[in-house]
TORLORO-444542 format. One record per residue (C-alpha): residue in one letter; x, y, z; residue number from 1. Coordinates in steps of 0.02 Angstrom, whole numbers, plus 50000, padded with zeros to 5 digits. Each point is the difference from the previous one (the first is absolute). Layout:
N
<pt res="a" X="X" Y="Y" Z="Z" n="NUM"/>
...
END
This chain:
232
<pt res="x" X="50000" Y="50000" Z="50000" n="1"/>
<pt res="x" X="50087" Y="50166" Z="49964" n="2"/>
<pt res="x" X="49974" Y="50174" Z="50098" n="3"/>
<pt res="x" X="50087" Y="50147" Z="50023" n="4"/>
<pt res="x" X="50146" Y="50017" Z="50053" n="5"/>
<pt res="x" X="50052" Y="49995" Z="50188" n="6"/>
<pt res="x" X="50144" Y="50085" Z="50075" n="7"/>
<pt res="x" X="50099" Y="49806" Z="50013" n="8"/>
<pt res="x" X="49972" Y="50012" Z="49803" n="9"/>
<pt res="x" X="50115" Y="50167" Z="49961" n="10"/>
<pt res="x" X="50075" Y="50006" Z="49837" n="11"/>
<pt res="x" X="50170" Y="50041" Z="49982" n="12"/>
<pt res="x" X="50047" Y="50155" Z="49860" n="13"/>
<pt res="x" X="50112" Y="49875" Z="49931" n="14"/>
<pt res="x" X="49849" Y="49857" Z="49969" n="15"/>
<pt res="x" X="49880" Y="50139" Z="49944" n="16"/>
<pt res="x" X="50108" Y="50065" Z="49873" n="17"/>
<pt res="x" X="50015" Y="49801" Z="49949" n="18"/>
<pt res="x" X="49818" Y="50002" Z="49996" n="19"/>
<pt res="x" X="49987" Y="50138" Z="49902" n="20"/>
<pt res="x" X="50112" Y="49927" Z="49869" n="21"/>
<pt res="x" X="49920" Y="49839" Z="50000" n="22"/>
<pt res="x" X="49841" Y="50098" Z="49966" n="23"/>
<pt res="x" X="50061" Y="50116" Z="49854" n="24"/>
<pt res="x" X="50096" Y="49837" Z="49915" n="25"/>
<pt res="x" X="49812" Y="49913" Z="49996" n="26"/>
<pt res="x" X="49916" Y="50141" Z="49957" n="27"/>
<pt res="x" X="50118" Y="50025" Z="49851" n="28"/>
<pt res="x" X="50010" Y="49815" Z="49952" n="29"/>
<pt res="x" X="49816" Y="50000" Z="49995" n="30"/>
<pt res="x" X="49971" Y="50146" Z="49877" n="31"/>
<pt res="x" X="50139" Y="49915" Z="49884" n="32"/>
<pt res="x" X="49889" Y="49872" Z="50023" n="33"/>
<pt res="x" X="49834" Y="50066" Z="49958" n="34"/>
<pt res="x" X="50079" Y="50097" Z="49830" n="35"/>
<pt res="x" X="50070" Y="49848" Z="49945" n="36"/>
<pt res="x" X="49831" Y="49911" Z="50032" n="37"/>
<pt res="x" X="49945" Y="49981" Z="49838" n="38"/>
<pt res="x" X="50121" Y="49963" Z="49860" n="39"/>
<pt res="x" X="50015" Y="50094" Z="49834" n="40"/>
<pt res="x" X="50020" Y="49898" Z="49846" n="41"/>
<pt res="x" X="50112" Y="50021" Z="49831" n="42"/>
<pt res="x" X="49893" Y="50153" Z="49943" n="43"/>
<pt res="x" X="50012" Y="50105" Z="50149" n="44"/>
<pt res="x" X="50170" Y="49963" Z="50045" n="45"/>
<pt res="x" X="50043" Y="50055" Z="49803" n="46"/>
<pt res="x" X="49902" Y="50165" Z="50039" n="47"/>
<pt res="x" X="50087" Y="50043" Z="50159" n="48"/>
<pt res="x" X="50163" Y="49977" Z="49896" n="49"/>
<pt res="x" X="49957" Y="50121" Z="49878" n="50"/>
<pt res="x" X="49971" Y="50098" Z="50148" n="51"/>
<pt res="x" X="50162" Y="49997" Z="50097" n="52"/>
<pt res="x" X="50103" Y="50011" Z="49804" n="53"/>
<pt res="x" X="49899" Y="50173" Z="49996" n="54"/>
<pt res="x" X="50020" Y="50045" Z="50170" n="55"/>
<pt res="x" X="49831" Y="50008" Z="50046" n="56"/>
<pt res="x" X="49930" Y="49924" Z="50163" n="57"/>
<pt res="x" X="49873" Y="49861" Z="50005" n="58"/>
<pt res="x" X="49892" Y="49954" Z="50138" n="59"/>
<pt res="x" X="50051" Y="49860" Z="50097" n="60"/>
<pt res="x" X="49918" Y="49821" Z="49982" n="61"/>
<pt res="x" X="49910" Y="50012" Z="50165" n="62"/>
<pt res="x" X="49913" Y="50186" Z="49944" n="63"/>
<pt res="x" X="49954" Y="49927" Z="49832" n="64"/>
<pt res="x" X="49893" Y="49852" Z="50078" n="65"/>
<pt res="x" X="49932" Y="50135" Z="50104" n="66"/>
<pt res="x" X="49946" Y="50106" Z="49847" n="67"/>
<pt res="x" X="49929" Y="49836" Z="49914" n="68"/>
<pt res="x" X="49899" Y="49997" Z="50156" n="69"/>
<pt res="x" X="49935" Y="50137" Z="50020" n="70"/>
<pt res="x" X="49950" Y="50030" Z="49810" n="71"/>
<pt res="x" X="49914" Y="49816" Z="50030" n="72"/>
<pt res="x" X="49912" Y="50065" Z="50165" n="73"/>
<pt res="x" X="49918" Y="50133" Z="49905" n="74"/>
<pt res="x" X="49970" Y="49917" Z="49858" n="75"/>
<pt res="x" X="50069" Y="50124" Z="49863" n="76"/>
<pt res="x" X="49950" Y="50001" Z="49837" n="77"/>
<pt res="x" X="50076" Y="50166" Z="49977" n="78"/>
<pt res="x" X="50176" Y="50051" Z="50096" n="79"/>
<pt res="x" X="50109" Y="50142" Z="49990" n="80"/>
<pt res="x" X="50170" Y="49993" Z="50005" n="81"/>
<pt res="x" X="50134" Y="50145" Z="49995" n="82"/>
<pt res="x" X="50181" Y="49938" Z="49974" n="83"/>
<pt res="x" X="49998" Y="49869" Z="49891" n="84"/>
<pt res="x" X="50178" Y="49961" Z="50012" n="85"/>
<pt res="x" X="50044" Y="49818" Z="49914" n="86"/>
<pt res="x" X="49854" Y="49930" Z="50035" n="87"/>
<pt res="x" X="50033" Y="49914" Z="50182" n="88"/>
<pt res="x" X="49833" Y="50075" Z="50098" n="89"/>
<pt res="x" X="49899" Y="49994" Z="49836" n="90"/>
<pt res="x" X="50029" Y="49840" Z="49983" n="91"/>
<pt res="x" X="49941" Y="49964" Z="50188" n="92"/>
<pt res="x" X="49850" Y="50126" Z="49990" n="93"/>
<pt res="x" X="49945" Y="49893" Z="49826" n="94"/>
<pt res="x" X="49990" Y="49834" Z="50101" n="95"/>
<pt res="x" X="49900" Y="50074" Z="50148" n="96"/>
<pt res="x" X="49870" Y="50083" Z="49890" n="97"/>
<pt res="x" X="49839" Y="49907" Z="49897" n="98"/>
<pt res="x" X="50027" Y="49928" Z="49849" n="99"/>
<pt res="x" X="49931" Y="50148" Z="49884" n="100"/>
<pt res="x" X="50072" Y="50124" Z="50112" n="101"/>
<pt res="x" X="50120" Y="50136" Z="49903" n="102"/>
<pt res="x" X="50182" Y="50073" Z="50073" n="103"/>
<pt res="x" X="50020" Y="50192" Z="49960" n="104"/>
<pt res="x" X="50177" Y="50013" Z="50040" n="105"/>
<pt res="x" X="50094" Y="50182" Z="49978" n="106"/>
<pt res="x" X="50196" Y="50049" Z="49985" n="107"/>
<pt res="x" X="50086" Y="50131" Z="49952" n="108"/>
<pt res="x" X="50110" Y="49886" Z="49902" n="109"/>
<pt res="x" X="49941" Y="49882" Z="49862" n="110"/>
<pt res="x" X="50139" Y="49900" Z="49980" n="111"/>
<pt res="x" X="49976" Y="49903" Z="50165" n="112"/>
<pt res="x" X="49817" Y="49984" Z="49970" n="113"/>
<pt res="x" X="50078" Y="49904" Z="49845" n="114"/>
<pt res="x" X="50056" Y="49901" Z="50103" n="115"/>
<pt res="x" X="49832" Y="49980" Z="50108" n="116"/>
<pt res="x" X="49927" Y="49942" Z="49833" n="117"/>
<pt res="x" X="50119" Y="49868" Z="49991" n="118"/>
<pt res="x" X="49992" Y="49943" Z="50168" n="119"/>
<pt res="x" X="49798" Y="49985" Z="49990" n="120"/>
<pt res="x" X="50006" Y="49901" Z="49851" n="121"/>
<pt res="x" X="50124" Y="49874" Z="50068" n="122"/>
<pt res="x" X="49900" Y="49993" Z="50151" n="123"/>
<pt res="x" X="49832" Y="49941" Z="49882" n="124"/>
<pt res="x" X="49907" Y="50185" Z="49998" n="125"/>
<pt res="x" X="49898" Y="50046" Z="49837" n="126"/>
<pt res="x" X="50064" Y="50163" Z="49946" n="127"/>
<pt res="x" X="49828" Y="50098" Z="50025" n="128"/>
<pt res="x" X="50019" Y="49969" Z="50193" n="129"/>
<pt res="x" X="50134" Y="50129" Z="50034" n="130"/>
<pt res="x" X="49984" Y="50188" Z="49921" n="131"/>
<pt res="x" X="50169" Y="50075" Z="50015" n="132"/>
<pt res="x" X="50003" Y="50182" Z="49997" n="133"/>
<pt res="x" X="50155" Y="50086" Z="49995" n="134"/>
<pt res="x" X="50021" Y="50219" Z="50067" n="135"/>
<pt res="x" X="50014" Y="50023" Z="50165" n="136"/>
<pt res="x" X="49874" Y="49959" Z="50146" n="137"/>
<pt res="x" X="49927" Y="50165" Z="50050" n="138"/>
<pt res="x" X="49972" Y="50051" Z="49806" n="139"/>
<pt res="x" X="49918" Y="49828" Z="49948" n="140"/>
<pt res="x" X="49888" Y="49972" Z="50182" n="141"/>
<pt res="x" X="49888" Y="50157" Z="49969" n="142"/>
<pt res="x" X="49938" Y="49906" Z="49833" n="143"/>
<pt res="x" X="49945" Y="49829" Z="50096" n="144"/>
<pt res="x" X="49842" Y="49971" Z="50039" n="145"/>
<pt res="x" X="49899" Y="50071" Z="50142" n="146"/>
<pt res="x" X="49937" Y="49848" Z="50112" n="147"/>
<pt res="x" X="50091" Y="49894" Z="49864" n="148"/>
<pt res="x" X="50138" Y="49874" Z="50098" n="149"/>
<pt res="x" X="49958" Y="49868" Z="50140" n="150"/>
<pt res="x" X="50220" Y="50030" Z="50036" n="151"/>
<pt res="x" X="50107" Y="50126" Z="50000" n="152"/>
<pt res="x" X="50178" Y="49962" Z="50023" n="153"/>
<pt res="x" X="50129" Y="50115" Z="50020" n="154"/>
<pt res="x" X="50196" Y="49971" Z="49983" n="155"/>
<pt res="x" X="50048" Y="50143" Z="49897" n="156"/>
<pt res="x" X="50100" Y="50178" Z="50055" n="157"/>
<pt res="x" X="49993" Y="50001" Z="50177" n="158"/>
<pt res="x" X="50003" Y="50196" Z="49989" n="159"/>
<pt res="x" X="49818" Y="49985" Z="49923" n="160"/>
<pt res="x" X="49908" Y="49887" Z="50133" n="161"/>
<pt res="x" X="49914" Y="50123" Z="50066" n="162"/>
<pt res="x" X="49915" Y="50063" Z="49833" n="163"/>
<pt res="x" X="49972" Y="49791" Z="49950" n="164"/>
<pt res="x" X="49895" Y="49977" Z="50166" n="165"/>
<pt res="x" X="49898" Y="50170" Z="49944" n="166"/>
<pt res="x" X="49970" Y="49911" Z="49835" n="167"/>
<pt res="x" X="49995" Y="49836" Z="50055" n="168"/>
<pt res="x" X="49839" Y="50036" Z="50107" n="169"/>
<pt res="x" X="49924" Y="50076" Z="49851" n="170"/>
<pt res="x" X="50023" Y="49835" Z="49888" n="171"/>
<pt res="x" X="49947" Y="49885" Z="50133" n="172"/>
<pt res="x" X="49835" Y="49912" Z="50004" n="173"/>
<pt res="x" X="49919" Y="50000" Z="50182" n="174"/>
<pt res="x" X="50079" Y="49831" Z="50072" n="175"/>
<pt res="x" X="50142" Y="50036" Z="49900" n="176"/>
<pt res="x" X="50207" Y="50002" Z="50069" n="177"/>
<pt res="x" X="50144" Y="50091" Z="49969" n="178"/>
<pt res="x" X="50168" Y="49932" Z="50044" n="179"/>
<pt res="x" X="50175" Y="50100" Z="50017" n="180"/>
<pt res="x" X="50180" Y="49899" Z="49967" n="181"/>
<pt res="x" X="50138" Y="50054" Z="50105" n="182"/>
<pt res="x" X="49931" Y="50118" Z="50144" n="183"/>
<pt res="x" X="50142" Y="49947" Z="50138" n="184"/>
<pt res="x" X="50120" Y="50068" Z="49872" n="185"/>
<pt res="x" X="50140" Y="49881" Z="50056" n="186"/>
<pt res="x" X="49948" Y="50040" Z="50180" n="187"/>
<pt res="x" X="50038" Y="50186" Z="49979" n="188"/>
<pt res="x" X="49796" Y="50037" Z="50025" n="189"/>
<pt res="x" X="50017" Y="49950" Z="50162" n="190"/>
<pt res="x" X="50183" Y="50084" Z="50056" n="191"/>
<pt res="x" X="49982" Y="50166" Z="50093" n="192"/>
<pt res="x" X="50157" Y="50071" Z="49890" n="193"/>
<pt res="x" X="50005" Y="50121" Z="49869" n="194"/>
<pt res="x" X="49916" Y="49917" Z="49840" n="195"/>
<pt res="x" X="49995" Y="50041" Z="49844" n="196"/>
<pt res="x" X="49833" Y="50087" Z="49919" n="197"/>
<pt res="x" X="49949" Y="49817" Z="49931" n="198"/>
<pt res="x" X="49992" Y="49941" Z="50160" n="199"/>
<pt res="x" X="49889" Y="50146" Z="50058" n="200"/>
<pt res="x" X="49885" Y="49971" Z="49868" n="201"/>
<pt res="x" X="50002" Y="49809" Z="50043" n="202"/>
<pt res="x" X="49955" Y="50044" Z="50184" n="203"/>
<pt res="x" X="49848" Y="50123" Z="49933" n="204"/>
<pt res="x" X="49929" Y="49883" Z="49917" n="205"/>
<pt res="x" X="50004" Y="49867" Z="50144" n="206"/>
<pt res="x" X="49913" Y="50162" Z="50103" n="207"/>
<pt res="x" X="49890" Y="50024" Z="49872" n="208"/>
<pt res="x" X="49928" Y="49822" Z="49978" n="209"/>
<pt res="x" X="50004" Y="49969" Z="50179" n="210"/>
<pt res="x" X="49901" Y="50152" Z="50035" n="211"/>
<pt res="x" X="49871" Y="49998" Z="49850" n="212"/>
<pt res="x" X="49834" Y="49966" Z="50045" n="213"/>
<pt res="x" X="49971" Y="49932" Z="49831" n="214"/>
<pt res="x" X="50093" Y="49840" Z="50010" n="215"/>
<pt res="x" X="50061" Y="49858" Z="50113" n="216"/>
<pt res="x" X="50168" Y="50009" Z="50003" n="217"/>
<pt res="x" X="50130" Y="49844" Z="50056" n="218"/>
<pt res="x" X="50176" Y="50015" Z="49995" n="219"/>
<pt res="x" X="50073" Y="49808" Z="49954" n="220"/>
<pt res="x" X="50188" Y="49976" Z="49997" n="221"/>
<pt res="x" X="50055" Y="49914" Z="49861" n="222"/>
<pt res="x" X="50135" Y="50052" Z="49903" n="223"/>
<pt res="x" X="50050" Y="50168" Z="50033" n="224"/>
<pt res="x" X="49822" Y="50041" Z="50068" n="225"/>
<pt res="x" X="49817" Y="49992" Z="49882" n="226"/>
<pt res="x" X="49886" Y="50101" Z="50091" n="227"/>
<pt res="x" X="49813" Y="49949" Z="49948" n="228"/>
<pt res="x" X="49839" Y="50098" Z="50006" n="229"/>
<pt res="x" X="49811" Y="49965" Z="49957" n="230"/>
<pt res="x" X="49910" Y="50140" Z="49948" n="231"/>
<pt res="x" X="49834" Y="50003" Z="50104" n="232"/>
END
């Protein structure tokens, strides 16, 4: 039976610090864990290739099952994505949503969504499932559809989250979730340094989520952070 601890049970600075080790090592061995949950096969593993060659970063294994997820949770038929990249989170959005559902994917740069196109073919998607638009985010968004997407995800400049969450909640159906790649910023959201402005605009968007009365707002920690919203 355990209780609290009595005065005969005093901890020593030297076991608590073990303890605290012991605790950290878990905790990190179970988050490799969990992103390495479900595997990627030949096609994604060629995207995230083209990826790294181009020095562009990917989300990790255990953040794409996530997206696939939530796109599946919802149901989506229609999902936005901004920051196409090669192809890795498309790829993972594609699997989570229905069968007739369409990808709008946007980048400011369309030889990696040549890449995406690749990628979705050799992972068995009919071309008219993904819609590749390439400009930059806040110049295509205002030309989406009101109302139109059951998903928006977001993993493009981090300097421009706060104007995707303005648009995002203006795409969204009711029921509808937007997800941000990236918010710990390497862990420099959370360090009470000097940071640099993307890093402020990360942390005003975590504010702004968190404090919306419009959605319901969860913060999950895969990868470098995907912070997840349903609009009411």
């Amino acid at each position: 039976m355990c209780g609290f601890p009595t005065p005969t049970d005093t901890v020593t600075p030297r076991q608590q610090r073990g303890q605290e080790r012991a605790i950290t090592g878990n905790r990190q061995t179970s988050w490799a864990f969990a992103d390495a949950y479900v595997a990627e096969d030949d096609a994604l593993l060629w995207a995230r290739e083209r990826a790294r060659e181009a020095g562009l970063r990917s989300v990790t294994p255990g953040t794409g099952s996530a997206l696939g997820l939530l796109a599946a949770a919802v149901d989506a038929k229609a999902v936005a994505e901004i920051g196409t990249g090669c192809g890795v989170s498309g790829i993972h959005l594609l699997r989570g949503m229905r069968p007739d559902g369409v990808l709008t994917t946007v980048d400011p740069e369309p030889e990696h969504q040549q890449f995406a196109r690749q990628a979705f073919r050799a992972s068995g998607f009919a071309s008219n499932r993904a819609r590749f638009i390439p400009g930059s985010a806040l110049d295509v968004l205002p030309r989406l559809a009101d109302a139109g997407y059951d998903l928006v995800f977001c993993d493009g400049d981090r300097l421009e989250y706060p104007d995707y969450l303005a648009e995002s909640l203006r795409l969204l159906r009711p029921g509808g979730l937007v997800a941000f790649e990236g918010v710990f910023g390497a862990g420099r959201t959370v360090d009470s340094g000097p940071q640099p402005t993307e890093v402020l605009r990360l942390r005003e968007v975590l504010r702004a989520v968190r404090e919306s009365e419009e959605l319901v707002p969860s913060l999950l920690p895969m990868g470098d952070g995907l912070l997840c919203a349903v609009k009411r």
